[in-house]
N, C-alpha and C positions, 0 to 999 in steps of 0.2 A: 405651392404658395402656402405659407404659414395661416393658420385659421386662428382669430383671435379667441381667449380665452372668453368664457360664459362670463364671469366675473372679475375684472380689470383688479382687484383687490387681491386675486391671486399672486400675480407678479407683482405686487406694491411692494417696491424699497432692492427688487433687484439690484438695479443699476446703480444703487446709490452703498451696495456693499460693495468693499476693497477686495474683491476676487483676487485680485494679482496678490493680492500680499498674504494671502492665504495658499496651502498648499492640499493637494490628495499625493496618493502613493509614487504617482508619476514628477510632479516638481508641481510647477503653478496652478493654481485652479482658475485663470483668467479663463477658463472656455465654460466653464458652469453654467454661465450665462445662457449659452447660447444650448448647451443641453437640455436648459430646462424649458427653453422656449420651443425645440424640438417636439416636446410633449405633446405640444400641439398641433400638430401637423403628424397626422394618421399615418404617413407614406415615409415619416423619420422616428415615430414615435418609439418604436423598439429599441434601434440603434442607439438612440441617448440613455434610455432606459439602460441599455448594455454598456456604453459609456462609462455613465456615473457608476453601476458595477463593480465595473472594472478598477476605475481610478479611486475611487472614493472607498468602496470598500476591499475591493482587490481580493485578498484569501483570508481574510480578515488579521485578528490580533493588536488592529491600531484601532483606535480613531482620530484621525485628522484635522486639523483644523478646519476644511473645507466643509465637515460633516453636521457639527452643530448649526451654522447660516444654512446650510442645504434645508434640511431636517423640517423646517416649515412649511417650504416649496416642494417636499414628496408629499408632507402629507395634507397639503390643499388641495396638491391634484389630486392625491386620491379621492379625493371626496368631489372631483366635477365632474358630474355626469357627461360630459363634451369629449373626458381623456378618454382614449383606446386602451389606454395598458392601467390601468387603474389595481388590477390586483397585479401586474409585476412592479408597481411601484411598490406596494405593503408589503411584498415578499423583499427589496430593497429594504425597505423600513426595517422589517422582520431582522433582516441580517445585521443591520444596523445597532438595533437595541441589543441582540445577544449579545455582540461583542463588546458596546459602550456600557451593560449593564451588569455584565458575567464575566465574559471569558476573558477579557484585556486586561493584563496589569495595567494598576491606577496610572502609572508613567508616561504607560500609551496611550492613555486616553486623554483628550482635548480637555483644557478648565471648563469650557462652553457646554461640553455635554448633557452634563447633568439638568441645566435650566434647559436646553430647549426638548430634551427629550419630558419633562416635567410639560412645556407648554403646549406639547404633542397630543399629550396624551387627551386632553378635553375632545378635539376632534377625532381622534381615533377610536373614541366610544360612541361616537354618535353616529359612525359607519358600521357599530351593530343594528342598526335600524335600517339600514341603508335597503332599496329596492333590487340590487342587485346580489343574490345569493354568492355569486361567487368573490363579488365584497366581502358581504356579509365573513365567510369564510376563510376567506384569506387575512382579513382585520384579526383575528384572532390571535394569528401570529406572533406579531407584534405587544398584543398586548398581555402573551402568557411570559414576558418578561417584565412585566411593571410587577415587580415584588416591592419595590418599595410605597405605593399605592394600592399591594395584594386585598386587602378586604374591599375595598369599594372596587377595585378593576372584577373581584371574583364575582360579586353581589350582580352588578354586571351581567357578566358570561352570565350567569343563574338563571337573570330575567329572559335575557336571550333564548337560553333554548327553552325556558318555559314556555316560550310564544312563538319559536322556531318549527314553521311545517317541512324543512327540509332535514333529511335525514339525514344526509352528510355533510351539511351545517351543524347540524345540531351535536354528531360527530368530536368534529372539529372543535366547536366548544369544550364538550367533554375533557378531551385532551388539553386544552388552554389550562381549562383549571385545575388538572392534573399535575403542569410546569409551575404554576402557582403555587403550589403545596410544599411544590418540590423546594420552590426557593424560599417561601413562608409556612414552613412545620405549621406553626400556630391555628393556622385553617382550620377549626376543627368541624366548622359546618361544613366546606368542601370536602374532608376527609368522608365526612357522615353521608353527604351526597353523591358520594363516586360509589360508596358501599353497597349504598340502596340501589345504586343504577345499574352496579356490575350483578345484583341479583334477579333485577325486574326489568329491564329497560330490554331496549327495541335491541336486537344482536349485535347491530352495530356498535350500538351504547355502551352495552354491557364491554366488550372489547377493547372501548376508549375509556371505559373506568379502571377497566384491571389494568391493562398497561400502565395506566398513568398511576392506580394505589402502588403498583409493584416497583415504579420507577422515582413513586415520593417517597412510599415508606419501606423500603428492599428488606428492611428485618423484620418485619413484619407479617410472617409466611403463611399464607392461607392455602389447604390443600383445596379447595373451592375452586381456586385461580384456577388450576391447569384444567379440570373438569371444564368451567366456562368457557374457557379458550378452544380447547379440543371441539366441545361440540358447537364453538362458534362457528369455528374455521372448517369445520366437516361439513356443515352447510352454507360454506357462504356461496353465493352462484354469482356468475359474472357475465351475464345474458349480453349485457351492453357496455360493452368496456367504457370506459370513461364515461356510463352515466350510471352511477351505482354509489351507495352511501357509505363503500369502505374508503375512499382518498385514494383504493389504488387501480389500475388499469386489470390486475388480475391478481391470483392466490401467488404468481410467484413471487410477487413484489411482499402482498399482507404477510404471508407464512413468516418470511425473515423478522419484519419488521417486528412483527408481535415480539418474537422469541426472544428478538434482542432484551425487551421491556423487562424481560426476567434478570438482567446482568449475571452476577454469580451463582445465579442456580444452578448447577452443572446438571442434578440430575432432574427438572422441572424440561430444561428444553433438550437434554437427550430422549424424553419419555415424547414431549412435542414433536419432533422427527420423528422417533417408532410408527406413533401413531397415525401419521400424512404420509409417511415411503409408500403405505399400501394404499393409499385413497384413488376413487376409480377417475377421478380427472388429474387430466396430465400436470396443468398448471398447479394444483396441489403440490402434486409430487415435487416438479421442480423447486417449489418455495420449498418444501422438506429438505432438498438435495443440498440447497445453499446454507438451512439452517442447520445441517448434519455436517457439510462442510466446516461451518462455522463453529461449531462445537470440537470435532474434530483436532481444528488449530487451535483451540483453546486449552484443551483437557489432553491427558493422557490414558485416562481409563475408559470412557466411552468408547475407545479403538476398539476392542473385543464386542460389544454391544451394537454398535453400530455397521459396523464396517458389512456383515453380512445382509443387514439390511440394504444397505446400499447398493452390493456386488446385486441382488436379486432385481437392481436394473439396468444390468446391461442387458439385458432382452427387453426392455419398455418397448412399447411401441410407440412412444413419441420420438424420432432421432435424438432431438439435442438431450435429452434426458438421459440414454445409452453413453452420449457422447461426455457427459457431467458425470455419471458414474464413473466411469472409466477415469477421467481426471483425478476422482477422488482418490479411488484406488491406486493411481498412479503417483499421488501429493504423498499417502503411505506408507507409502516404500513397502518395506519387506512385510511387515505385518500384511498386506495384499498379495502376499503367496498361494497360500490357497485356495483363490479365485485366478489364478492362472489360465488354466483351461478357458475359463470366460474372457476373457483380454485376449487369449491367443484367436478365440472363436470370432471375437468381433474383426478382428483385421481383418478380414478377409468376406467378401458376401455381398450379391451384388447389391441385397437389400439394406447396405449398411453404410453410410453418409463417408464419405472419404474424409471430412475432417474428425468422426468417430473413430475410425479406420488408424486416422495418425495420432488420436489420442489413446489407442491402445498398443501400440507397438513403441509411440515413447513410456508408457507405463512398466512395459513386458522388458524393457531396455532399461530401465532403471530397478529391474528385478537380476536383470543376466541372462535370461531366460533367453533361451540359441531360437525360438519359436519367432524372434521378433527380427532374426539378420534377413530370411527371405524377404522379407516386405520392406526393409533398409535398403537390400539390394534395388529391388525390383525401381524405389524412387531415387537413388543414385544415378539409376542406369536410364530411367523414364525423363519424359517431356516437365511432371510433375516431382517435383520435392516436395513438398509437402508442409512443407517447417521451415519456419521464418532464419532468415539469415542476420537476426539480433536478437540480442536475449529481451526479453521484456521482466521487469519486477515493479508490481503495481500490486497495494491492496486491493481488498475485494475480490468479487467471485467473474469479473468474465471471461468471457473464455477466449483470450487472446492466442495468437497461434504462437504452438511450444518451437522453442527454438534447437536448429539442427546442433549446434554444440551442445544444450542440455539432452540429447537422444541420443546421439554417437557418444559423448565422452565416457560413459559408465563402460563403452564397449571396445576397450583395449585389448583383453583377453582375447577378442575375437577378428582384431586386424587382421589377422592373415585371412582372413576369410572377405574383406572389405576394403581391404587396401586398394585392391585391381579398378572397384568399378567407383570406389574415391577419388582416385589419381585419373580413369579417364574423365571423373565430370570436371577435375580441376582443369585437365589439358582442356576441355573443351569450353569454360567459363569465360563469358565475355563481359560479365558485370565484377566491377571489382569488390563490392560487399558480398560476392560467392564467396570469388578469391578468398579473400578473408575469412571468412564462416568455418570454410573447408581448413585453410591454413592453423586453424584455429581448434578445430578439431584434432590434426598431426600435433598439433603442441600440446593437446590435452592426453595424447596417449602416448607423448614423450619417446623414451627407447624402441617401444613398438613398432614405431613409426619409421624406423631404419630403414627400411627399401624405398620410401620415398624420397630418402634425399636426391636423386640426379630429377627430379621433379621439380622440388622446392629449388634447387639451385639454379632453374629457370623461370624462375620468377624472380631473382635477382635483379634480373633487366625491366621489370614493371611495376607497376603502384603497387603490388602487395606485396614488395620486397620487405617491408617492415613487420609483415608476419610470415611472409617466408623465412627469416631469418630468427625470428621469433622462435620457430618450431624447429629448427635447425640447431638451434641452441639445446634446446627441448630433449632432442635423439640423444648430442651430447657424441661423447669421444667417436661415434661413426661416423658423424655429420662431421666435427671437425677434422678430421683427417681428409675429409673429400674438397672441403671448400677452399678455394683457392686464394691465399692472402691478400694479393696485392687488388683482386677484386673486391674483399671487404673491404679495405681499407679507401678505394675509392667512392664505397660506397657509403661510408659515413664520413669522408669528406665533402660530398658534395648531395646529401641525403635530397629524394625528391620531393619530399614536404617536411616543413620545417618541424609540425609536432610530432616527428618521429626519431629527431636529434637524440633524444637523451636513450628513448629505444632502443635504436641501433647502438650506440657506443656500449651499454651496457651488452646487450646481444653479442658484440665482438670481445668484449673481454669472457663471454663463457666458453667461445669458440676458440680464443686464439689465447688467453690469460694474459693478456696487455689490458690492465686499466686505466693508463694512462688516458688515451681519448673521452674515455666516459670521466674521469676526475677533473677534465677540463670544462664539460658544461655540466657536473653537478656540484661541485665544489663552491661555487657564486650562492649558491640555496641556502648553505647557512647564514648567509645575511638576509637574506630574501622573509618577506609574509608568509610568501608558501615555497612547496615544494622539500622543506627539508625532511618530511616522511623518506620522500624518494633516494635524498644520496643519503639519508643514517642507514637506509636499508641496505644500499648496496657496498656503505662502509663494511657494514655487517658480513656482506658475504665474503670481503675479502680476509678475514679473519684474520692473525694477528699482526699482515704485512700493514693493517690499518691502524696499527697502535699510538702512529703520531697524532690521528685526531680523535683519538679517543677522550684527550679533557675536552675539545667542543663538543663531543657527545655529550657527555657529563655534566657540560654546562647547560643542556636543554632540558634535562631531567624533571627541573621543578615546576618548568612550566606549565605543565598540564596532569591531572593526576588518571586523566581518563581518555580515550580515543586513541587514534593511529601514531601518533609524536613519543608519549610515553615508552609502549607498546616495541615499537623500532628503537629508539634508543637503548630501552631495557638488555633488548634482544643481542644487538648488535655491540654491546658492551660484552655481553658472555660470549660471542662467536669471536669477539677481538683477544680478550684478557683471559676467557677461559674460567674465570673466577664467576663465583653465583650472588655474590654478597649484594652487588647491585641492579641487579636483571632481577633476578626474584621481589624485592620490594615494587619494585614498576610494575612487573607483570601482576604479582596480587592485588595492585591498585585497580587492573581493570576488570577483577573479580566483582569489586564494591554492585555494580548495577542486579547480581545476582544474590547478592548480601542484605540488598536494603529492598527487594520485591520486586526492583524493575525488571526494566527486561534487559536479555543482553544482545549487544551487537556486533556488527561481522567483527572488529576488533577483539569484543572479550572470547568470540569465539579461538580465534587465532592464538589468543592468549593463552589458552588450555593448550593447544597445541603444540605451541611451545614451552611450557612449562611439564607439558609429557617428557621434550627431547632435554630438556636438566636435567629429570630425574630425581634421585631424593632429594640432594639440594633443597627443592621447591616442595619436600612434601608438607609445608605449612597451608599449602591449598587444599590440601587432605578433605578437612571438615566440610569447605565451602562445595567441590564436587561432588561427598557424598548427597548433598541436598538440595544438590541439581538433578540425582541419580535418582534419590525418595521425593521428587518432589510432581504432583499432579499435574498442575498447568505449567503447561511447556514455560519456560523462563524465557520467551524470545515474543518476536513483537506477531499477535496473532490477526487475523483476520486475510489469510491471505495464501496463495499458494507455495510460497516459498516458507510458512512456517515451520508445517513437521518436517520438510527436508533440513530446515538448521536446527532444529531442535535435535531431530538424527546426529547431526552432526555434533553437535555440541554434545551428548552425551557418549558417541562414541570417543571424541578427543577427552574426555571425563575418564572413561575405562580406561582407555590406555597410559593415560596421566597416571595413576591410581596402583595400575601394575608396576608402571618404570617407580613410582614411589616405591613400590613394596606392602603396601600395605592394604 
């Protein structure tokens, strides 16, 4: 049963706003209502709380019209002693003001905003008094985005933690008025305040000043900073997880977060790693491992510097830290050669974590390294595989399980050695995302993959007929020779799941050189929103037989100057007409994100690619690849495992671009 609120003034004027005619992310905010009355009732309080979340602020970038009427009612409850979730309503609030005060384009945001986040604010400061520290605390949040209220919101914070007996409150402040700075330069008493704190204050102070001077004023470079951080962080102790004045449960969490505060220091948080790989507690380390990480994906010169630091934990004696090196090592690629020996040592032992175990032998496998087929074998043939049967691509550092096509595909050279106990796990697969995994594997090792066609043509008959046939294409003139017409052709007349239509018709024109099937369900795409990436591409391969629609190619050109539509058109205009005149301007269009600092993506990568197989035609991209070649921080999107392998890649399609130029 719903327990009434402490003060009936809280809910004044609910039911007398037009919810319905308001909206959150989802369509109507007709249920607001009754979220907010949730609040009250301890045994739903979360739930609404996750609710509003969800609907109201969703992954932010908007605010809603639902959000300014809301915006009274988070934060009254915050403030009654009676609510359960009182600090996940601020951390709500919190996310609310970032985005209505900072990160939204004006367009996104509501006309309402601005006044009630304005009417908020009175109560949101007087929850710095408030008896509950982890209030206290969490208010903070919210109000280290009132920049435009910054001198009195900061004056504020000030008093607070001058009368603040908790440490990681007083913390938390720090940092508020650090975001303060950030958004109002002017601060110059809070700049003066963070100074004094980051050289006298409690460790934890000191920590939340530097961060936050380095995060308002980044040009402003004090070799002070890293010395404070270092011996902050070399002593911080975490006796009691979650009751301790750094914000986080342990060093693996702080180490990162600190480093981040540095942004473009390259050499400030490479010397911060150095210094924590050797520290005598694990969680240390780990926070080193993901800040070395993180540099790693960032930079290109820290490789040499780092990278031995690192390999000197695969023997750690924490598991997941042996198992985090190895990944690093492994994200590396070949620059992790000469830590070989250590990757081949870890597979194997009884002392040594089986999913360490698989994160060395994908590393030893993306090296070539023959040390890594025994233990390939051995989980081919075993109860255990080891490796996820989908690829995963997520920011961040966790350590999701690597997947069997990113382990096998580097390893075509060495099929014949792995074909036998590939093909018996496929005859023995009863899950059909094996099927596929493994199918999928044959198709990434193409020609190699010849002796398994009388395999793959028995899966014809079953759900992963559409990557059997996939890889069948793949082998190419062995496979087609074997497969038997009139059974393809039934097979994409009457396909067993519909999203595999366009699949198989394509798949049978590589097989059998009949496009016809496939130009009957891709041809409707160039009227279509989507889909016409797919038939310009396969226009493209049928090369000059496709010349009659090559003006609707031409006609799509102007559409887009950047992603996968340009890109295919370009392309598929030179594999039709043979001519460069219009594929080159396309293709150096998708240069631009390397031109103006961005980063670039799987597209511009492709692009290089393709502008290797023109040749000089294309050597106007000359200049733009050499300073992808001289250039430091990887030009690709960092913070994540899949960075230095495209940045690898991007700069190998760079060389070989470079050479077919001539130049």
């Amino acid at each position: 049963m719903t327990s009434a609120p402490s003060d009936p003034r809280t809910l004044d004027g609910l039911d007398r706003t037009d919810w319905a005619a308001l909206k959150h992310v989802y369509g109507s905010a007709v249920e607001v209502p009754r979220w907010v009355r949730d609040v009250y009732a301890p045994e739903r309080a979360d739930d609404a709380v996750e609710e509003m979340l969800t609907s109201v602020y969703h992954q932010g970038g908007q605010i809603c019209s639902a959000a300014p009427p809301l915006l009274p009612y988070l934060v009254a409850m915050a403030a009654d002693p009676v609510v359960t979730v009182r600090r996940e309503l601020l951390q709500l609030v919190g996310s609310l003001a970032r985005v209505g005060c900072w990160e939204a384009e004006r367009q996104f945001v509501d006309p309402g905003w601005s006044a009630a986040w304005t009417g908020a604010l009175p109560v949101l400061l007087t929850l710095l008094d408030d008896s509950d520290p982890g209030v206290r605390r969490a208010v903070a949040q919210p109000l280290s985005h009132a920049a435009a209220e910054a001198e009195a919101v900061s004056e504020a914070l000030w008093a607070r933690s001058d009368a603040e007996p908790n440490g990681e409150v007083r913390s938390e402040l720090v940092e508020a008025a650090g975001k303060l700075l950030l958004r109002a330069p002017g601060l110059t008493s809070t700049r003066d305040r963070l100074r004094d704190i980051a050289g006298q204050g409690s460790p934890a102070e000191r920590l939340a000043a530097v961060t936050a001077l380095r995060r308002a004023l980044p040009e402003q470079r004090d070799p002070e900073h890293l010395e404070t951080v270092v011996s902050v962080l070399r002593d911080a102790r975490f006796d009691e997880p979650g009751q301790n004045e750094w914000g986080f449960r342990n060093a693996a969490g702080l180490v990162p977060w600190t480093a981040a505060a540095f942004g473009p220091d390259r050499e400030v948080r490479t010397e911060l790693s150095l210094r924590l790989l050797g520290h005598p507690q694990a969680g240390h380390r780990t926070g080193a491992l993901r800040t070395a990480a993180e540099v790693l994906s960032t930079w290109r010169s820290p490789v040499p510097v780092l990278l031995p630091a690192v390999a000197g934990l695969l023997t750690d004696p924490e598991p997941e830290n042996r198992q985090f090196a190895a990944r690093v090592l492994g994200m590396c690629g070949e620059a992790a050669r000469p830590w070989a020996d250590g990757l081949a040592a870890l597979c194997t032992g009884d002392e040594v974590s089986a999913d360490a175990q698989d994160t060395a032998v994908w590393a030893l496998a993306r090296l070539g390294d023959r040390r890594c087929l025994g233990p390939v074998v051995d989980r081919l043939s075993g109860g255990r595989l080891g490796f996820a049967l989908h690829q995963s691509h997520a920011d961040g550092w966790w350590m999701y399980r690597l997947a069997l096509l990113d382990t096998l595909a580097p390893l075509a050279g060495c099929a014949d050695e792995l074909l036998d106990p590939l093909l018996r796990r496929l005859a023995a697969a009863t899950l059909k995302d094996e099927r596929r995994a493994l199918c999928q594997v044959l198709t990434a090792w193409g020609r190699a993959a010849a002796p398994a066609v009388p395999e793959l043509l028995s899966l014809l008959d079953t759900d992963a007929a559409v990557w059997a046939l996939d890889a069948l294409a793949a082998i190419g003139p062995a496979a087609a020779d074997a497969v038997p017409r009139p059974r393809l052709r039934a097979l994409i007349d009457a396909p067993a799941e519909n999203f595999a239509v366009s699949r198989l018709r394509v798949a049978y024109w590589r097989l059998t050189g009949d496009p016809q099937p496939a130009l009957d369900v891709l041809l409707p795409a160039f009227d279509a929103p989507w889909g016409r990436e797919e038939v310009v591409g396969f226009l493209g391969e049928l090369g000059p037989s496709a010349a009659p629609y090559a003006e609707r190619i031409r006609a799509l050109l102007p559409e887009h100057k950047e992603g996968w539509l340009p890109l295919r058109c370009g392309y598929a205009l030179w594999q039709i007409t043979g001519r460069s005149s219009e594929a080159v301007p396309a293709l150096l269009g998708l240069l631009n994100p390397l031109q103006q600092g961005r980063h670039a993506y799987r597209a511009t990568i492709t692009a290089v690619h393709r502008l290797a197989e023109i040749g000089p035609p294309a050597a106007a991209a000359a200049p733009a690849l050499r300073a992808v070649l001289a250039a430091d921080e990887r030009p690709v999107r960092h913070g994540g495992w899949e960075s230095v392998p495209e940045d690898d890649e991007l700069c190998g399609a760079a060389r070989a671009a470079l050479r077919a130029f001539g130049t």
